[in-house]
ZABA-32483 format. One record per residue: x, y, z of N, C-alpha, C in turn; residue in one letter. Coordinates in steps of 0.001 Angstrom, whole numbers, plus 500000, padded with zeros to 6 digits. Atoms other than C-alpha are relative to their C-alpha. Layout:
XYZXYZXYZA/...
% end
This chain:
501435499790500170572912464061468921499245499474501206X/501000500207498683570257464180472028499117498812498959X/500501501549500587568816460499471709498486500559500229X/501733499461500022564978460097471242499154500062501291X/500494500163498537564212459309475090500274501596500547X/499484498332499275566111462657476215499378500937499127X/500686498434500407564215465122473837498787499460500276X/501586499894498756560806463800475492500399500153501091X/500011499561498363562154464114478840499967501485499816X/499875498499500073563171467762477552498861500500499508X/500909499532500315560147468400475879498718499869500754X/500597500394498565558181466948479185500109501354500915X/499508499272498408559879469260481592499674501652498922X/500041498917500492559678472279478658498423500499500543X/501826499895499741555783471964479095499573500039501174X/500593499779498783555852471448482958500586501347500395X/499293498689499389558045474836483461498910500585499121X/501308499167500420555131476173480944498747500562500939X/501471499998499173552084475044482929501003500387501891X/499207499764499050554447475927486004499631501911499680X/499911498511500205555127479678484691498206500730499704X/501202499228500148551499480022483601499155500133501140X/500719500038499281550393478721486818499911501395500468X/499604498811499222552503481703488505499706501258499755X/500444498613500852551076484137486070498193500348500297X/501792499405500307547305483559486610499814500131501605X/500194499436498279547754483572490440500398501502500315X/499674498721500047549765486546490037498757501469499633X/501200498844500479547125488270487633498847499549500617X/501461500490499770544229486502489472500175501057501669X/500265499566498905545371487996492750500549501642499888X/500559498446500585545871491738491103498415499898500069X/501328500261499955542540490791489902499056500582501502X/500722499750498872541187490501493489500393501565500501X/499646498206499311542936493976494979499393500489498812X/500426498556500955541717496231491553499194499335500672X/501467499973500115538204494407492000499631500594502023X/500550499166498542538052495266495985499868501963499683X/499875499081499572539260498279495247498833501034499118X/501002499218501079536970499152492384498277500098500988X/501355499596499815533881498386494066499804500248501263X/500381498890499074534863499941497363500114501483499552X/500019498290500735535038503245495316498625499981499763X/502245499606500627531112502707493594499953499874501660X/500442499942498575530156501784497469500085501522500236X/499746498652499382531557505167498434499112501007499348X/500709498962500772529935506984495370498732499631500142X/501294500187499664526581505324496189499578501082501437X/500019499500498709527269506727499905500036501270499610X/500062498730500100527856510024498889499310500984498607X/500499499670501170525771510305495957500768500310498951X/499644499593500936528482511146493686499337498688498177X/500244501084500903527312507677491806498933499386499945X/501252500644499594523765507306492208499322500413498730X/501051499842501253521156506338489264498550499288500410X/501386500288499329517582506260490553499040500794498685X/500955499201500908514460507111488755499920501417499747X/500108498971500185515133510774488735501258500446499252X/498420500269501117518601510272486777499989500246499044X/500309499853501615518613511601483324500633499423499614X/499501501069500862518559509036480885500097498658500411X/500019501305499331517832506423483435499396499257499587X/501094500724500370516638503122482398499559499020500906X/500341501536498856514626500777484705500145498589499248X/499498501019500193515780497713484976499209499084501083X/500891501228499172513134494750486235500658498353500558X/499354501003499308514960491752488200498485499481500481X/501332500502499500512049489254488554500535498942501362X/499933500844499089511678486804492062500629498742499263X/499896501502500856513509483523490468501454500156499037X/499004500004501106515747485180487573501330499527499967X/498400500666500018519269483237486537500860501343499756X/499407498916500480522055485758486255500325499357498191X/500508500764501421521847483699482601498770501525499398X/501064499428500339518265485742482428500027501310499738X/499744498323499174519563489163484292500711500272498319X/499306500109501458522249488517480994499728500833498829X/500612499931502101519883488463478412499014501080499825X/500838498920499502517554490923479960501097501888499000X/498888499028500227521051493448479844499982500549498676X/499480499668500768521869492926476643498731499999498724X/501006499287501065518614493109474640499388501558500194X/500177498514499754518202496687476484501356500634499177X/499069499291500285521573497557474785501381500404500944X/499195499554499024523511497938478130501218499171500027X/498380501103500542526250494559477192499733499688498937X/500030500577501092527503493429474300500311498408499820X/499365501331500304528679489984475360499124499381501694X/500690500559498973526155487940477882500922498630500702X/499323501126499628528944485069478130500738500786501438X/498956499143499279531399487979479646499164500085501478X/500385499390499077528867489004481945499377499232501116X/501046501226499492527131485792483234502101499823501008X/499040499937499575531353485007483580500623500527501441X/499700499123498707532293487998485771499174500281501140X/500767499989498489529584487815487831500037498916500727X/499286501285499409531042484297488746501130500234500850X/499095499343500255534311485876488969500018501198501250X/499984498685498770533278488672491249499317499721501210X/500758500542498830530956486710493565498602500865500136X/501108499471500030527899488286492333499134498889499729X/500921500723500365526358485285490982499066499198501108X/501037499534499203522853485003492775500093500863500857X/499673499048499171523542488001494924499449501404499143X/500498498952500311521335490099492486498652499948500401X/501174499826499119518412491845494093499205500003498885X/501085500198500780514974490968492588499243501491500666X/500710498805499454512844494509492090500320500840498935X/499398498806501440513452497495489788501277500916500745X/498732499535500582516779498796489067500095501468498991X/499570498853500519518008501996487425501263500167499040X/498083500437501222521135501559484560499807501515499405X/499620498826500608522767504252482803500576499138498418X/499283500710500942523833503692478745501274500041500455X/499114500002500596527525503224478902500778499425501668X/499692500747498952528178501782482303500974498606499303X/499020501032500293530967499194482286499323499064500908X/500560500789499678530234495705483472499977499856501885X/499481500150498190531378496087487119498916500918500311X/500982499164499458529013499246487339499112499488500000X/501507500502500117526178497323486287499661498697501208X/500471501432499266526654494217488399500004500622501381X/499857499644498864527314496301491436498830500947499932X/501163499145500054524010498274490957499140499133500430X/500718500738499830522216495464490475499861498856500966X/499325500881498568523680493825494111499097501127501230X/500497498664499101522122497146495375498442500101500299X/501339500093500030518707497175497073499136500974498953X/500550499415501184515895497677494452499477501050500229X/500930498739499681514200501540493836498588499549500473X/501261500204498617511175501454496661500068501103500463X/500701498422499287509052503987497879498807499733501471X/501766500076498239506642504225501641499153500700499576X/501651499429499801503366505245501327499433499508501313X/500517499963498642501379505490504348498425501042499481X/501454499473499927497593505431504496499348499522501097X/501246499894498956495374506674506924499057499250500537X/501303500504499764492555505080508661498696500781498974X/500852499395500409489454506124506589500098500398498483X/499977499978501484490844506024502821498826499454499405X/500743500976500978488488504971500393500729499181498816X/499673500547500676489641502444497765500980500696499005X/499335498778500655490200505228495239501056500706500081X/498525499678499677492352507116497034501094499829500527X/498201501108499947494654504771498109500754499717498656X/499414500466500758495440503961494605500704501761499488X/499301498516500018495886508030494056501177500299501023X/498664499264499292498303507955496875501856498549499257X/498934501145500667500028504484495333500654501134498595X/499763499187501219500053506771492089501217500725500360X/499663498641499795501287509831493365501796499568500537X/499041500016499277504364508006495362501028499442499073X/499236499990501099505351507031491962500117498489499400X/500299500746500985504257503668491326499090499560498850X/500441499731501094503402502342488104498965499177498900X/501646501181500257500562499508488390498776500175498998X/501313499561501149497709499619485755498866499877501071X/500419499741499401494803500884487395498510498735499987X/501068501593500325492273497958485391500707499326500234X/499975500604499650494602495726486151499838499498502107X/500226500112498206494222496393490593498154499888499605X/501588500404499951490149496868490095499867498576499570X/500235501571500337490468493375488373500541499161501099X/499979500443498590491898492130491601499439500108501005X/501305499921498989489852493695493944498607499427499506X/500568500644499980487322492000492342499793498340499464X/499455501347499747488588488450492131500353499660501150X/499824500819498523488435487073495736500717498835499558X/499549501081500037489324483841494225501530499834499301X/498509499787499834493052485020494009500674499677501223X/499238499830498440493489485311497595499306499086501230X/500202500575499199491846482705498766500234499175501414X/499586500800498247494219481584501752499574501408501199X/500002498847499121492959484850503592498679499120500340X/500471500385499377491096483494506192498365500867499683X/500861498980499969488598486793505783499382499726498633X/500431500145501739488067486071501988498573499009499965X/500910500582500212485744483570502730498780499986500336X/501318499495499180483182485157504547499936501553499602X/500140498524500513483095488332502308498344499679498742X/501718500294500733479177488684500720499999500266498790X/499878499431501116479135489018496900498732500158499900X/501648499573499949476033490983497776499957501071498497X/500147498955501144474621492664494222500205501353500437X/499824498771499018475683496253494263501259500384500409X/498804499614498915478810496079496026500668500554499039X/499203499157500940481514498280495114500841499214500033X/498832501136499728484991496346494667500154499324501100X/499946500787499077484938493509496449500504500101501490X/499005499962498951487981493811498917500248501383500278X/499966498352499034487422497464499655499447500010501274X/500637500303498853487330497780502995501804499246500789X/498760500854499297490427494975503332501639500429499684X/498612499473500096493706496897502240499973501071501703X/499814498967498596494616497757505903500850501235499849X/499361499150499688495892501240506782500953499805500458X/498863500651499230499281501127507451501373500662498766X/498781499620501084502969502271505858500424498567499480X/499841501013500996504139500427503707500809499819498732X/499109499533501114507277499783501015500158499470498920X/500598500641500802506302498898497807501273500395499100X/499481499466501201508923498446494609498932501074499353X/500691498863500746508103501083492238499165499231498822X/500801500527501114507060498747489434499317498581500695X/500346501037499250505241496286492011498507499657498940X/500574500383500993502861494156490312498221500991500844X/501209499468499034498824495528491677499340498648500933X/500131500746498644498393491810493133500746500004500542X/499053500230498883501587491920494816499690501187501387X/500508498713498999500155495409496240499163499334500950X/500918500800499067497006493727497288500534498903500780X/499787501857499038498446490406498880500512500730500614X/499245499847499133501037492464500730498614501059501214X/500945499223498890498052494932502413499282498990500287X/501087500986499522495914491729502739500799499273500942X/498844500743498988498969490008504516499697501001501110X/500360498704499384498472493312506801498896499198501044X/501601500186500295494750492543507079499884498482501172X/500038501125499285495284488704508030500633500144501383X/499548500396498213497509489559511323499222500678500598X/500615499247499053495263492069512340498262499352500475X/501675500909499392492134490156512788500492498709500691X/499805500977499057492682488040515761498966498603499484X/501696501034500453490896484729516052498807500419500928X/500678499840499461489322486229518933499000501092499522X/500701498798500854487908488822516511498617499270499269X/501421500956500693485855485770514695499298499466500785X/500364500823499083484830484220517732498784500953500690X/501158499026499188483333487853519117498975500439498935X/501332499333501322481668488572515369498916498619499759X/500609501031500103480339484905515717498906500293501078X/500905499115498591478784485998519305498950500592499814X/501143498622499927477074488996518241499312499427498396X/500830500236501309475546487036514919500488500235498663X/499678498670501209477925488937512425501223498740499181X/498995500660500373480192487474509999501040501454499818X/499590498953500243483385489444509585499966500653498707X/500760499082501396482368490906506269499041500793500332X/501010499217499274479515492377508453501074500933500557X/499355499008498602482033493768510940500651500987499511X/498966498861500646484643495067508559498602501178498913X/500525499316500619481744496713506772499260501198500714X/500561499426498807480071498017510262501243500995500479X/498605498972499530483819499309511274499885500942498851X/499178499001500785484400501302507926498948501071500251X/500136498750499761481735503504508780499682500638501183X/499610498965498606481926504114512582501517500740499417X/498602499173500149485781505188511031499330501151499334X/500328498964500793484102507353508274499215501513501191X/500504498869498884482034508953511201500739500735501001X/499181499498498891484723509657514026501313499411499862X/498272500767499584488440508924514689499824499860501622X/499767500234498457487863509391518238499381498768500752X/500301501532499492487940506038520260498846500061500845X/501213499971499288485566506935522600498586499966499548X/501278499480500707483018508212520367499981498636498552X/499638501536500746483743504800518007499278499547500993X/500776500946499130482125502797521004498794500300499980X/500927500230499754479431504543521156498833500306499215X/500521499827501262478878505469517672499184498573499538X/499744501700499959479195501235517394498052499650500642X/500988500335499230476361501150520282498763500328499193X/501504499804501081473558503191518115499897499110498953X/500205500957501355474085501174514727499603498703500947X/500786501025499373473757498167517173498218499830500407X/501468500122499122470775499343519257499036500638498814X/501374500052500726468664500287516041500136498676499466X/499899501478500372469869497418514170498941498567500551X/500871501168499117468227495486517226498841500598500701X/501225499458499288465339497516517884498648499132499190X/501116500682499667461657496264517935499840500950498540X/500484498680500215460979499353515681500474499958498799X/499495500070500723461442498619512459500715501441498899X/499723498695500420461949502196511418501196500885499866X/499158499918499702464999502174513209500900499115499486X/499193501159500002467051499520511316500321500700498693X/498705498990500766467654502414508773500949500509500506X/499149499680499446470820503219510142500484501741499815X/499637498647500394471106507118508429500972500522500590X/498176499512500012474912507266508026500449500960499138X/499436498691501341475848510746506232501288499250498997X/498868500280500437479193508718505996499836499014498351X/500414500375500870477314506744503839499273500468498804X/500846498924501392475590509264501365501572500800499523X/498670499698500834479299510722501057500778499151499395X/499251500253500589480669507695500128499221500085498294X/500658500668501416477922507373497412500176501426498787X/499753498598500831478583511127496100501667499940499336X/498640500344500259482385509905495986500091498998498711X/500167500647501306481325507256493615499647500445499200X/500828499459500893479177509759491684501077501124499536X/499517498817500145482497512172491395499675501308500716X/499694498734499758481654514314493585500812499997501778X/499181499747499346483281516083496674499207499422501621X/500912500191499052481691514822500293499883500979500920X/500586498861499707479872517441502175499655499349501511X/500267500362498641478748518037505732498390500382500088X/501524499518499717475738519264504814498591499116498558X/500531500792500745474200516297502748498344501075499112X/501300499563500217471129517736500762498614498294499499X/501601501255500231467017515975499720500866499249498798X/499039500753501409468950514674496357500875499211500632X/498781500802499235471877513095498472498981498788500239X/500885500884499654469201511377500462498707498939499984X/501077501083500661466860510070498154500939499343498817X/498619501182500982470128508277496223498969498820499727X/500660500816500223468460504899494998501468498806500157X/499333500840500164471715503249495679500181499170501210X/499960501292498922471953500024498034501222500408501047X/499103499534498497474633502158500069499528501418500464X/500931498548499290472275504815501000499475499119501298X/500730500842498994471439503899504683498886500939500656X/501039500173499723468804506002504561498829499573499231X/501311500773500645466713504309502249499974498945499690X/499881501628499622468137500514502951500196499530501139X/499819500059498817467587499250505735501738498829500499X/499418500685500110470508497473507608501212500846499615X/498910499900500744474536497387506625499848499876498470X/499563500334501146475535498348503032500039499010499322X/499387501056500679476569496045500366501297499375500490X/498710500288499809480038496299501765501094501179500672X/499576498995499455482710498385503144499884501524499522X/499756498589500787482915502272502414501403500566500041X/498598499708500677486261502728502853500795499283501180X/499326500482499068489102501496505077500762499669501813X/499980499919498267489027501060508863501179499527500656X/499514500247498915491293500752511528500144499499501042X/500316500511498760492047498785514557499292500866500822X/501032499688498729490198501115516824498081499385499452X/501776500210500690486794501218514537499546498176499921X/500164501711500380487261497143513746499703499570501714X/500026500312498590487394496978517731498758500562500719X/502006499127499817484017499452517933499448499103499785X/500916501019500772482344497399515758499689498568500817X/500157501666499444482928494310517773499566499894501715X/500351499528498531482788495838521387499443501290500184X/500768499453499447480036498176521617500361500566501117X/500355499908498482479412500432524455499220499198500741X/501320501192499269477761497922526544498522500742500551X/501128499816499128475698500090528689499223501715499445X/500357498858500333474223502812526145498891499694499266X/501196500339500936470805502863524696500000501348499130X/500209499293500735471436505611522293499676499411498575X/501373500517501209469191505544519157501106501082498825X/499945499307501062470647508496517375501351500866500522X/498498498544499854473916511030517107500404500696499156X/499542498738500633475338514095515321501387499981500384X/499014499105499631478077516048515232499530500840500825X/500422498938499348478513518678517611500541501579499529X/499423498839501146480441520897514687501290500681500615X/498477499007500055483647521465516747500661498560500169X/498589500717499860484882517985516506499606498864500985X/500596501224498730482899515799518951498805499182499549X/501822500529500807479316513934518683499379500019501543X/500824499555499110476450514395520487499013498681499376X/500737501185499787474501511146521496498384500209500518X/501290499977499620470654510890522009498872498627499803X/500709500860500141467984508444522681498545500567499563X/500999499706500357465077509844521659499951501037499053X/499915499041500982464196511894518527499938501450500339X/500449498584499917463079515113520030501344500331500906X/498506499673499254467070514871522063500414500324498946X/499090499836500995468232514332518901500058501327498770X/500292499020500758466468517104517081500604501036500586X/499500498889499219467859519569519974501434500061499703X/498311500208500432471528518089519311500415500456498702X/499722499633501455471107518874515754499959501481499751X/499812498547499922470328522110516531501189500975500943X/499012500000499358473103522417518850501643500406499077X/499479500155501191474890521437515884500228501209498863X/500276498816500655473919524000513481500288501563500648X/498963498017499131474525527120516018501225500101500218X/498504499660499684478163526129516774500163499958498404X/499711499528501350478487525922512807499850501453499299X/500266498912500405476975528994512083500414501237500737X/498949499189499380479220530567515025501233500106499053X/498357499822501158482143529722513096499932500104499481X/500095499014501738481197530893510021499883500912500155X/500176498152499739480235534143511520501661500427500709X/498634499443499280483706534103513436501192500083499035X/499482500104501221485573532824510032499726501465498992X/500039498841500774484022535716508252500461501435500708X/499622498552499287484544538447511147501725499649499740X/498261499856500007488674537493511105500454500205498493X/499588499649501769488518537571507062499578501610499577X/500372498480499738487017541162507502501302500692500358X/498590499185499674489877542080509398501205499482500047X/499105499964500274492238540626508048500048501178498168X/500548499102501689490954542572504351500620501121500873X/499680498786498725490987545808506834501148499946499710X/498587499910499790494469545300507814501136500049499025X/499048500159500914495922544440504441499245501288499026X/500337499043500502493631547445502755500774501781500293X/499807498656499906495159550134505128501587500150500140X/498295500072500526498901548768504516499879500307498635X/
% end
């Protein structure tokens, strides 16, 4: 009979050839493990690359999936599995340990499919979030920036952005914020300060994250030497950016910006108080834009007897506030004038230019100038629609 010392040594050594054999088993299956898992998720990689494996918002049956700035893959977990997409948040918190996903999921919106296995999901959610560019113009108005935010498919509440644009005291580290006029009247505050510019917004981006990121914009583009030259000329920049949005509304062309800039100056600073109505059409269209309607080139008496504090011809002076969104050239009008122009008054010249004048009875000739090249091209518009009728009548 094996004495009592020798069946613990044997039952010692039974248990170290155990933890011995199991070691050799989980290295074994741990380093399978690693080759399937390379090999699995260089296959999704490939099907991302070639679209065979792609689930984006246009995916039938796609569900967005929100990854907030901060979230634990704990959170991502619990997020998963109250949508229905896991059944076991231990498993999944686990394998994303396991696979070297854990923190390595992108914060932003996501796209899941029902029935995805756990590897598909964690390797989706490693994948930069659905984001879209928009790109706006110099010369948007407020409005339709949020129609082009709309349109590009994000999905911001439209009271909740107007409730930001008018809360300055959100964004108070913007240098510009603090010298903006909460003159009665004004239309949303920070219209005026979402700079023009592209721009790649998640799809479900919050409407302040919209605003801070165009106001981030906003802050590099105003030099300090920008406050220093609106300090100069008397202006705060809330003046300037409000003075730029409608030399932009009036012209794109840089040249004609300087010296568009120069008239609003030189009545502004005339003796003559008569002249410190500024009579900006740009300004009776934005106010028809607020009223729903379409803006015109040919303002009528109703336009111009508006009673609203952004009519500049019947307040004297800058607006309440911006009219719509300007551009480094116009923000650079506004601040550098033509130096050496005493024009009082300007038009269009109706093919695309402006026509400058210092005296009313120039300006009355320019306007008429105005009106004959318009009423050329309407007569030349209608003679080519003649024959084009003609041409398609005697086919």
């Amino acid at each position: 009979m094996l004495s009592k010392k020798l069946k613990i040594v044997i039952n010692i050594l039974v248990v170290l050839l155990l933890l011995v054999a199991f070691a050799i088993m989980g290295v074994y299956v741990g380093y399978n493990y690693v080759l399937s898992q390379e090999e699995r998720f260089t296959a999704l990689e490939a099907g991302i690359e070639d679209g065979s494996f792609k689930v984006d918002m246009n995916t039938e049956g796609a569900i967005p999936f929100v990854i907030n700035t901060g979230d634990m893959t704990s959170d991502i977990a619990d997020q998963l599995f109250e949508l229905g997409l896991i059944d076991n948040t231990f498993m999944f918190s686990l394998l994303s340990k396991v696979n070297g996903f854990d923190g390595a999921y992108q914060a932003g919106t996501h796209y899941l499919l029902d029935g995805l296995d756990y590897d598909e999901i964690m390797f989706l959610l490693t994948q930069k979030s659905e984001s879209v560019m928009v790109t706006f113009p110099e010369g948007l108005t407020y409005e339709e920036m949020k129609t082009r935010l709309h349109e590009a498919g994000l999905t911001f509440s439209d009271a909740e952005m107007d409730e930001c644009m008018d809360s300055p005291n959100l964004f108070t580290d913007y240098r510009f914020v603090s010298q903006i006029a909460l003159t009665e009247g004004r239309d949303h505050v920070l219209s005026g300060y979402l700079f023009p510019d592209t721009y790649e917004f998640d799809v479900n981006a919050s409407a302040r994250t919209i605003i801070s990121t165009m106001l981030d914009n906003t802050e590099n583009k105003l030099y300090d030497e920008y406050y220093e030259r609106a300090a100069a000329l008397g202006m705060s920049m809330d003046q300037v950016m409000t003075l730029a949005s409608i030399i932009q509304a009036e012209s794109s062309n840089i040249t004609d910006m300087m010296y568009i800039s120069s008239v609003f100056r030189n009545r502004m600073n005339s003796d003559d108080e008569s002249l410190h109505y500024l009579s900006s059409d740009a300004t009776i269209n934005f106010i028809r834009r607020m009223n729903g309607l379409d803006p015109t080139l040919d303002v009528t008496a109703t336009d111009l007897a508006s009673d609203s504090p952004y009519n500049t011809y019947t307040h004297m002076g800058l607006p309440p506030g911006p009219i719509c969104m300007p551009g480094v050239d116009a923000i650079q009008a506004a601040l550098y004038p033509e130096p050496n122009s005493n024009y009082l008054y300007f038009c269009s010249d109706g093919n695309g230019g402006t026509l400058f004048a210092v005296t009313l009875s120039e300006h009355e000739n320019n306007i008429a100038i105005y009106e004959a090249n318009i009423a050329a091209a309407q007569a030349a518009e209608t003679a080519s629609e003649a024959v084009t009728e003609e041409t398609y009548t005697e086919n």
